[in-house]
C-alpha positions in Angstrom: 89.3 114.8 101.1 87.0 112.2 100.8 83.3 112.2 102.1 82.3 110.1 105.0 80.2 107.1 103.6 76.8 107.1 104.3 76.6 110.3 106.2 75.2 113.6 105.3 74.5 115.6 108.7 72.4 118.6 107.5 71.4 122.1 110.0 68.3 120.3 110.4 69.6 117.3 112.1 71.5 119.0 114.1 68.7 121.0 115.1 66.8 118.2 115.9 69.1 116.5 117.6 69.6 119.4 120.5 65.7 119.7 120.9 65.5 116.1 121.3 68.4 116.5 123.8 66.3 119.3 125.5 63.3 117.9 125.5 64.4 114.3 127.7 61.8 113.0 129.4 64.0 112.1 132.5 62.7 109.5 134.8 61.8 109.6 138.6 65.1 109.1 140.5 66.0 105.7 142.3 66.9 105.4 146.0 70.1 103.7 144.3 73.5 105.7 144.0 75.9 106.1 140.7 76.2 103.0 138.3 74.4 100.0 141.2 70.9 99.7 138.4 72.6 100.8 135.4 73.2 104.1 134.0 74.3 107.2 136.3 72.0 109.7 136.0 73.9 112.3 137.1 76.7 111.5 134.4 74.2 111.0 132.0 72.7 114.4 132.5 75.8 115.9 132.7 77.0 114.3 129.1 73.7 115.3 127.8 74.0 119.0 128.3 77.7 119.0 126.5 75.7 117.0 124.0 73.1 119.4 123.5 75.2 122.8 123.7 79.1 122.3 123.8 79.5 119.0 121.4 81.1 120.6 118.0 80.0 117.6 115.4 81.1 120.0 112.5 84.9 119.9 113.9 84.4 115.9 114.7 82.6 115.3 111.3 85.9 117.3 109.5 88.4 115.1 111.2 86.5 112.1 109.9 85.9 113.6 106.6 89.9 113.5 106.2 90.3 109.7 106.8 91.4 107.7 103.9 87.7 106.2 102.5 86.8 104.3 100.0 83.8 102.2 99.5 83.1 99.3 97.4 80.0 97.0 95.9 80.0 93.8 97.2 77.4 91.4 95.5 74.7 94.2 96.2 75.8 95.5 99.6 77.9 98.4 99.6 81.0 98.6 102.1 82.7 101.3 103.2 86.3 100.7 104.1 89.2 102.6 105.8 92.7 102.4 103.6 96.5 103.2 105.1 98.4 102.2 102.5 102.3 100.4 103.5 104.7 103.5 104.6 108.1 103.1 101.8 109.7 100.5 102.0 107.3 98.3 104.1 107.3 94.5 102.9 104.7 93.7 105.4 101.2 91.1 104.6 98.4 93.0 104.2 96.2 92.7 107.3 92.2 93.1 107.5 91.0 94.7 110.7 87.4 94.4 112.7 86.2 95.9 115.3 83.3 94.7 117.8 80.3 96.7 119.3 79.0 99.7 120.1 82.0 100.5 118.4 83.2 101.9 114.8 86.0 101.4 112.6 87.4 104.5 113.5 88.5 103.0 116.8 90.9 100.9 114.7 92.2 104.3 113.1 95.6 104.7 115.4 96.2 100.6 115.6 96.1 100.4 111.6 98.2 103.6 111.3 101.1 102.0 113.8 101.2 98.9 111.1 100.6 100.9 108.1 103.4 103.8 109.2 105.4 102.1 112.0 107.8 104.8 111.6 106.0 107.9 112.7 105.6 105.9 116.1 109.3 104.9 116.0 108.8 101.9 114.9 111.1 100.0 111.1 109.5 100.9 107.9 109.9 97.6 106.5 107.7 96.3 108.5 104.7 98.6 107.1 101.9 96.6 105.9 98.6 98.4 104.0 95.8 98.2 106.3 91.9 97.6 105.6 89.2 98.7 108.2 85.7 97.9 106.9 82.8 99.2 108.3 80.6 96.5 109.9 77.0 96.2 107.6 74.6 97.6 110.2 77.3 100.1 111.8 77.5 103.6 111.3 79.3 104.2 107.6 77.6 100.8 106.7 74.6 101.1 108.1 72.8 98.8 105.1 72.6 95.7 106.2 72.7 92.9 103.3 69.8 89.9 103.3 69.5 87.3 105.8 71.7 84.6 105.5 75.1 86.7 103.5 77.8 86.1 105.5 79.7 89.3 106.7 83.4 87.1 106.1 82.5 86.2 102.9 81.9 90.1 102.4 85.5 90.5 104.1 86.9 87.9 101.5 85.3 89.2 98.5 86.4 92.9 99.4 90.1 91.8 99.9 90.8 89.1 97.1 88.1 90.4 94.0 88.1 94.4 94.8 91.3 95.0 96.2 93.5 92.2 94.2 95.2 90.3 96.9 96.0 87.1 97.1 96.8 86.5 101.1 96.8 88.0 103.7 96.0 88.3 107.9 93.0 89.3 109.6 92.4 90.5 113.3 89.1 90.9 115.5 87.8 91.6 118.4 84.2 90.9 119.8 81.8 91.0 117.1 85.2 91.1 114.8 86.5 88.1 116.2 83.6 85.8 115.1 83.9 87.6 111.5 87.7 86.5 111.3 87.4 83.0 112.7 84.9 82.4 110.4 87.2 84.1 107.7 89.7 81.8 108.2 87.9 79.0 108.6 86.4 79.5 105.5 89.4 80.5 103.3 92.4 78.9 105.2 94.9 78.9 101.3 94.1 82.9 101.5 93.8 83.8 105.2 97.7 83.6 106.6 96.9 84.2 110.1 94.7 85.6 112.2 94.5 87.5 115.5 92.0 87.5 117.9 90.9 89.6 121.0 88.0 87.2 121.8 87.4 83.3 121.1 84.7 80.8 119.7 83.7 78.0 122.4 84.3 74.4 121.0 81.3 72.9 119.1 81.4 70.1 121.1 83.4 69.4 124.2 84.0 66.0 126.4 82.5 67.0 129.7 85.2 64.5 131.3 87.8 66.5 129.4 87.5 69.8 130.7 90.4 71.0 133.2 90.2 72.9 136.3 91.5 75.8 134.7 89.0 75.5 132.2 85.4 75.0 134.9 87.4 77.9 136.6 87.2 79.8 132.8 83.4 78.9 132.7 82.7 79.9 135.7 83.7 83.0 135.2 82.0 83.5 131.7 78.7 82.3 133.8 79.1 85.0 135.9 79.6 87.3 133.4 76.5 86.4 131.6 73.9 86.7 134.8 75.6 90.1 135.9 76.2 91.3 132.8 74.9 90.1 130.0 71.2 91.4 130.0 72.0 93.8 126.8 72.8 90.9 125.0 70.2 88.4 125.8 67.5 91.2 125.1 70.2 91.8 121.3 69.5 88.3 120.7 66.0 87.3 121.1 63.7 91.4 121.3 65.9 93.6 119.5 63.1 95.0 118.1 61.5 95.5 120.8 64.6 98.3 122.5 65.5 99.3 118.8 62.6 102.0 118.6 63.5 103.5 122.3 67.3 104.2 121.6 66.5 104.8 117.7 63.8 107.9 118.9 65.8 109.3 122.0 69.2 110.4 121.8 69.7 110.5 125.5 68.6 107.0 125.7 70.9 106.1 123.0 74.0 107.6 124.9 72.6 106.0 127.5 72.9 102.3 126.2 76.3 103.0 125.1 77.9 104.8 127.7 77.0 102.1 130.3 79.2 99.6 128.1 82.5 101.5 127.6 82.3 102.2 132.3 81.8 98.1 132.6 83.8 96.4 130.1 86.8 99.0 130.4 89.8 99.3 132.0 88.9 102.6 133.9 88.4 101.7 137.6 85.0 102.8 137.5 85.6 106.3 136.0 84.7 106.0 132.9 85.9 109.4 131.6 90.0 107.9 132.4 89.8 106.1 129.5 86.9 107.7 127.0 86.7 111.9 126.7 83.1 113.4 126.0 84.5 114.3 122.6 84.9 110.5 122.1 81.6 109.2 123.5 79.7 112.1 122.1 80.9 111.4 118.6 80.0 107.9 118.6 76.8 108.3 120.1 76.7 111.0 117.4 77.6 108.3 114.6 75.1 105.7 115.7 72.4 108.7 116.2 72.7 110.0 112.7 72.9 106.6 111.1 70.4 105.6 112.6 72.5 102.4 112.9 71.5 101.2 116.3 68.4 98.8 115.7 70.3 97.7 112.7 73.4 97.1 114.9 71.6 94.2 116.7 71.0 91.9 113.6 74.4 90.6 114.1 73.2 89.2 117.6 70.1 88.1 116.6 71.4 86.4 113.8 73.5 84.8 115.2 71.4 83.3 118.0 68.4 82.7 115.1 71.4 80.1 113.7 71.5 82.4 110.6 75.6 82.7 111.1 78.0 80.2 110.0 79.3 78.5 112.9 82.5 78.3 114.3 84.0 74.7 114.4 88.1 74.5 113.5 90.4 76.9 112.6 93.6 75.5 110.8 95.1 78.5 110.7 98.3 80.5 112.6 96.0 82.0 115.6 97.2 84.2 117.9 95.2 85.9 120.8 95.8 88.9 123.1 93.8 88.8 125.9 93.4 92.4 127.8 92.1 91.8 131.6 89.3 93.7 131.7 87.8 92.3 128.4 84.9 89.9 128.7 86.2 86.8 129.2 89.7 85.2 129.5 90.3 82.2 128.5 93.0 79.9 129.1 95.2 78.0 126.6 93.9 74.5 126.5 90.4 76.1 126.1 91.2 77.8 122.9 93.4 75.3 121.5 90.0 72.8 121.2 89.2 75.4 118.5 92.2 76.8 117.1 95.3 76.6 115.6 97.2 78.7 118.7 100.7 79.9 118.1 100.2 83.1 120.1 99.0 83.3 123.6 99.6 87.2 124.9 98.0 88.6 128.0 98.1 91.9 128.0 99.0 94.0 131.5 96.5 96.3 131.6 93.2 97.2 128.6 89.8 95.9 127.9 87.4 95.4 126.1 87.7 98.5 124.0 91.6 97.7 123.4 92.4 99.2 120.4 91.4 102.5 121.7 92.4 102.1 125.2 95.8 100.6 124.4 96.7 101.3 120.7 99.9 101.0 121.4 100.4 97.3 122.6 97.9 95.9 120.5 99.4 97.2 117.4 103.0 95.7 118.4 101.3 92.4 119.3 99.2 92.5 115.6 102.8 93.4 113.9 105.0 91.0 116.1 102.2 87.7 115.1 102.4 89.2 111.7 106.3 88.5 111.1 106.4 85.4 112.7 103.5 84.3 110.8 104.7 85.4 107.5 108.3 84.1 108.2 106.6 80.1 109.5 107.0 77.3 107.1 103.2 76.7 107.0 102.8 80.5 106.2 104.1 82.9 103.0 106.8 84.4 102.2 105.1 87.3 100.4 101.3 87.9 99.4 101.1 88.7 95.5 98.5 90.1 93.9 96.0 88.3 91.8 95.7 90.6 89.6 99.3 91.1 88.0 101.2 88.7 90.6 103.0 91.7 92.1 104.4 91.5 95.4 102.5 92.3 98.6 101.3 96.0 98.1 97.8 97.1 97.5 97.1 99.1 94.1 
């Protein structure tokens, strides 16, 4: 069994925890009803007191505990990684997975076990393929976050081709993931074979007179998006360290933050508890809370706004996209292909933004279907070898 990186829970912070949990200051009620301002109190209060005195971290913390870890030192930054290593027989391309925010990589755990074990889910063993989940720097099991201006891909790259000895292989994201693997591939298009997106860059630059209907219609709706629902992410961008202390000192305002994202940007029809249990909220609430990874989480935004991120202007590479309709945006075709490389346009009947735990299933498939054709393509590779002892494919 190997330890959970980064995370050492003792009595005492559990302790802490529940008298924090007891102890909310709750605020004056609004003449609103359930989620119209925000947060539903009621639901809140009601996740809180499972929090405080039903939540069993110990049995959560065990399950995590017995998830293939590893960890490694990447030019001063330590990252913790998730390994499935290729079922018997499996001749797949190693793939690199990443997810987005207020997430974990453990909500990449079931997708990289359908491509790393296809056959416990009924699926051909030769088409296993080891699987790497890093944790995001700033995340919970990574909560360090390196110096301004290191590049989280070139972290990605590093940890792939000098730690684990390969020499190519294909990369998927979603949100905050998706940036991290265009800019993966666009900075290491002879090692990078593919990638697969749930989430696109916009163009650097676009022709105004260019644009298609389909395309105002597309940014239209991502302008929409951005006044209704994009105040967490304006405030990420430009004050996180402002909001940091509140959700870094209250646990209920914490849950709070991140409970209100998995009802909006879901595919749950408004109950939120269809698509998330309390056992999963309340153990990544728990994650973030003992990390103490939530202010840290932010950087990435405010990075990125601060022009400290490499920016996104042409991937060359196979791209393939699966767009789920509940996810933040949608984009169409021609607005994508202004960017990328597309040889993969999937939209997905049902899922958002949280996919991989909301639809496992169909995202795996359309990861491992993009994977064959990608390996199989003239402009792709027949088999990744290993730079190390020019082996085929397989991790050591």
């Amino acid at each position: 069994m190997s330890r959970i990186p980064r995370l050492e829970v003792s009595d005492g912070k559990l302790d802490d925890l529940r008298r924090r949990l007891l102890e909310t200051r709750w605020p004056e009620p609004w003449p609103t009803t359930s989620w119209e301002a925000g947060t539903d109190q009621d639901e809140l209060r009601r996740l809180v007191g499972i929090w405080a005195d039903e939540f069993d971290w110990r049995a959560q913390e065990r399950r995590i505990e017995e998830l293939p870890w590893a960890s490694a030192d990447i030019d001063g930054t330590t990252v913790a990684y998730l390994r499935f290593d290729a079922e018997r027989g499996g001749t797949g391309i190693p793939i690199l997975l990443t997810n987005g925010w207020p997430s974990t990589a453990l909500e990449l755990v079931e997708v990289a076990q359908r491509l790393a074990v296809p056959s416990r889910f009924g699926g051909d063993a030769s088409h296993a393929a080891t699987v790497i989940v890093p944790a995001l720097p700033g995340l919970p099991f990574s909560p360090q976050r390196p110096h301004l201006g290191v590049q989280t891909h070139v972290l990605w790259h590093l940890l792939m081709t000098e730690h684990l000895g390969v020499d190519r292989y294909l990369a998927h994201g979603g949100d905050l993931g998706a940036g991290i693997t265009s800019r993966l591939a666009q900075a290491y298009p002879d090692e990078v074979a593919g990638i697969h997106l749930l989430a696109v860059a916009p163009p650097a630059q676009v022709d105004e007179t260019s644009i298609t209907p389909e395309e105002r219609a597309h940014l239209a709706r991502v302008q929409t998006w951005l006044t209704v629902e994009g105040g967490y992410q304006h405030q990420q961008q430009t004050r996180p360290l402002t909001l940091a202390p509140a959700l870094s000192d209250s646990p209920t305002g914490l849950l709070s933050w991140i409970l209100e994202k998995h009802r909006a940007w879901s595919d749950c029809d408004g109950d939120v508890s269809s698509r998330f249990s309390d056992e999963y909220l309340l153990t990544l609430a728990s994650l973030y809370w003992f990390t103490n990874s939530i202010g840290t989480s932010f950087r990435a935004y405010y990075e990125h706004a601060a022009g400290l991120t490499d920016r996104i202007d042409q991937v060359r590479v196979p791209t393939a996209i699966a767009l789920f309709p509940h996810d933040l945006a949608s984009p169409p075709r021609a607005w994508i292909e202004r960017t990328y490389h597309l040889t993969r346009y999937t939209l997905m009947p049902r899922g958002g933004h949280f996919a991989p735990h909301e639809e496992p299933a169909m995202l795996a498939a359309d990861i491992a279907a993009f994977a064959r054709a990608a390996v199989a393509a003239p402009h792709g590779v027949t088999r990744a070898r290993c730079r190390r002892c020019d082996r085929p494919a397989t991790l050591h």
